[in-house]
TIKOL-700153 format. One record per residue (C-alpha): residue number from 1; residue in three letters; x, y, z. Coordinates in steps of 0.05 Angstrom, whole numbers, plus 5000, padded with zeros to 4 digits. Example, Ala and Ser with C-alpha at 12.3 -4.5 7.8 and 13.67 -1.06 7.14 Angstrom:
2
R  pos  code    c1    c2    c3
R    1   ala  5246  4910  5156
R    2   ser  5273  4979  5143
This chain:
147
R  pos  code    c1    c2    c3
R    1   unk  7757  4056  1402
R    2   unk  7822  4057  1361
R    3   unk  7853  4004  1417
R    4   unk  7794  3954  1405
R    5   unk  7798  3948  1334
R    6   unk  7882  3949  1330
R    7   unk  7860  3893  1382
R    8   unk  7813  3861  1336
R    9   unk  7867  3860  1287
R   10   unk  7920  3834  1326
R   11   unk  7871  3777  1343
R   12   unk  7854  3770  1273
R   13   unk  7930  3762  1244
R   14   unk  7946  3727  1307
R   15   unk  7885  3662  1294
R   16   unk  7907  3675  1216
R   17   unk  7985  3655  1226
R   18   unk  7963  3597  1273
R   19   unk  7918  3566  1222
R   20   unk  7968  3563  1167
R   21   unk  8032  3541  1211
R   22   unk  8029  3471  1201
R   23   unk  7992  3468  1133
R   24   unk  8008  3420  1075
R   25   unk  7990  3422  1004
R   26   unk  7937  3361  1014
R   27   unk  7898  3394  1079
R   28   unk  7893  3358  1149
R   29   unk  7857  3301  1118
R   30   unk  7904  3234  1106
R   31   unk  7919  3221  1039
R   32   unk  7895  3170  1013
R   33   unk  7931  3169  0950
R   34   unk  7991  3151  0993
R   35   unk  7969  3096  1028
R   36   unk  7992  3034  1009
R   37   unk  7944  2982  0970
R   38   unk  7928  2918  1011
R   39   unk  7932  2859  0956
R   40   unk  7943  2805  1008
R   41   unk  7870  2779  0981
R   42   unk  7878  2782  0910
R   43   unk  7889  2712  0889
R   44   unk  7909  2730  0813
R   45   unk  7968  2774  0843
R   46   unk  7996  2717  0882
R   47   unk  7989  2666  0823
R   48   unk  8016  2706  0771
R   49   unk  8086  2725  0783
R   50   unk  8156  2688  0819
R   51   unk  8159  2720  0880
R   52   unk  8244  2741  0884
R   53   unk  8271  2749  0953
R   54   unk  8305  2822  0955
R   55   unk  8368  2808  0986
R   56   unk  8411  2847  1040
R   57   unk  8483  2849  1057
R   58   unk  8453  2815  1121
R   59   unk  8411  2760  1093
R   60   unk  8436  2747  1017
R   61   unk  8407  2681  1020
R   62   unk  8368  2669  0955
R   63   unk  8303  2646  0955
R   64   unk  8242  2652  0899
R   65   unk  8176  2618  0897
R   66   unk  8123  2593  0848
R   67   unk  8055  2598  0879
R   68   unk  8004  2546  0848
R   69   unk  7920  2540  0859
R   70   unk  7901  2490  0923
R   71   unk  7843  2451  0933
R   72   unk  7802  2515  0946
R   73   unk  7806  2586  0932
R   74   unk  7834  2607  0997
R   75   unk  7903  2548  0998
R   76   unk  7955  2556  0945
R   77   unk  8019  2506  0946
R   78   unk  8087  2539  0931
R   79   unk  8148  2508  0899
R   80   unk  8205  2549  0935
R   81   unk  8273  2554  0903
R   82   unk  8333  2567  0938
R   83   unk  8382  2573  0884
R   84   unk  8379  2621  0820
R   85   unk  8378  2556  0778
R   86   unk  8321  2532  0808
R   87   unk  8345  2476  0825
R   88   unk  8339  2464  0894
R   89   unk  8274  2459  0916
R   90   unk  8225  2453  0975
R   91   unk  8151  2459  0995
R   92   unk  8105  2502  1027
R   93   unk  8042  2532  1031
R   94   unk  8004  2603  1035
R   95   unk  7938  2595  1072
R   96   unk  7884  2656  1067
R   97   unk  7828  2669  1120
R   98   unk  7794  2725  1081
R   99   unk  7804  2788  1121
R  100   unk  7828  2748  1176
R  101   unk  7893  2725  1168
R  102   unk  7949  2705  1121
R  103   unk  8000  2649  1128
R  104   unk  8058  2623  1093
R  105   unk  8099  2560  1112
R  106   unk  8160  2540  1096
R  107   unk  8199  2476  1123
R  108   unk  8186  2492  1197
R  109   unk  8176  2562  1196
R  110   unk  8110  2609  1198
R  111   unk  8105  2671  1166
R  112   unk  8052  2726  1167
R  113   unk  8032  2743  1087
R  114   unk  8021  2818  1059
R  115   unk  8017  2839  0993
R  116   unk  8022  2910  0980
R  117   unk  8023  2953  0930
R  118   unk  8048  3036  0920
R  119   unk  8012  3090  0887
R  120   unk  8055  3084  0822
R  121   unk  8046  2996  0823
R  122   unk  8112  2972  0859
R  123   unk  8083  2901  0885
R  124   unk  8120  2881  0934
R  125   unk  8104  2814  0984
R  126   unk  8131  2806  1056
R  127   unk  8131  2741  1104
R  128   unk  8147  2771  1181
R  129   unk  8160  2710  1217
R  130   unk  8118  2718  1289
R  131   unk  8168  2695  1338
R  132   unk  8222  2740  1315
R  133   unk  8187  2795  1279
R  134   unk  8242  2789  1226
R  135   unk  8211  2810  1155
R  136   unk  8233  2789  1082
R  137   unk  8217  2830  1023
R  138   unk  8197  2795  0960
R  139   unk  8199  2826  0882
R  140   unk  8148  2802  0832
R  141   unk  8181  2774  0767
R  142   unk  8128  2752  0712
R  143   unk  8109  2687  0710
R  144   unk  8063  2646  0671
R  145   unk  8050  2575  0689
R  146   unk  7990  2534  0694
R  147   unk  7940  2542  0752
């Protein structure tokens, strides 16, 4: 009798340790707090700021753009920068298929569009160009201009 419950007990610490090893403060479940916010969609966040390339000791080209309202709610026409005098300029556009896809272009290049944001609000906007898979990362600035 005493060997079947020091068994029982050995079982018992045994299925105890095993169902705390591994445990983190938040439970199996994801996180959801952690997850970044999708803003891709949210045409006020694209219109409001000057989108600031962040730039690398491997691409420190500069580059900023204005986005500005299209003919529809989905197209938006940018005025891209590519000095920090704003004075050389160029053309492109950002294209949304709600929940389908987003696309930038600019001069002869295609770019896939996210917005994102963190839990604690750092926006931050990436073009991934498709044939290379190459990424930039872009820093909103404030902007106000007309729409």
């Amino acid at each position: 009798m005493k060997i079947q419950v020091l068994i029982m007990c050995i079982v018992a610490i045994v299925l105890l340790i095993i169902s705390c090893t591994g445990c983190d403060p938040h439970g199996n479940e994801p996180d959801l707090l952690y997850e970044p916010v999708i803003l891709t969609y949210d045409t006020d966040v694209i219109l409001s700021y000057r989108w600031v390339k962040e730039t690398t000791s491997e691409d420190p080209e500069y580059m900023a753009f204005d986005a500005y309202q299209g003919y529809t709610d989905t197209d938006f026409t940018l005025v891209v920068y590519g000095d920090e005098e704003l004075q050389e300029q160029s053309m492109g556009v950002i294209l949304l298929e709600p929940e389908v896809s987003a696309v930038c272009m600019i001069g002869e290049f295609t770019y896939v569009l996210k917005i994102s944001s963190t839990e604690s609000g750092v926006i931050t906007l990436s073009l991934k160009n498709k044939e290379e898979g190459i990424a930039m990362y872009f820093a909103p600035i404030l902007h106000h201009h007309h729409n």
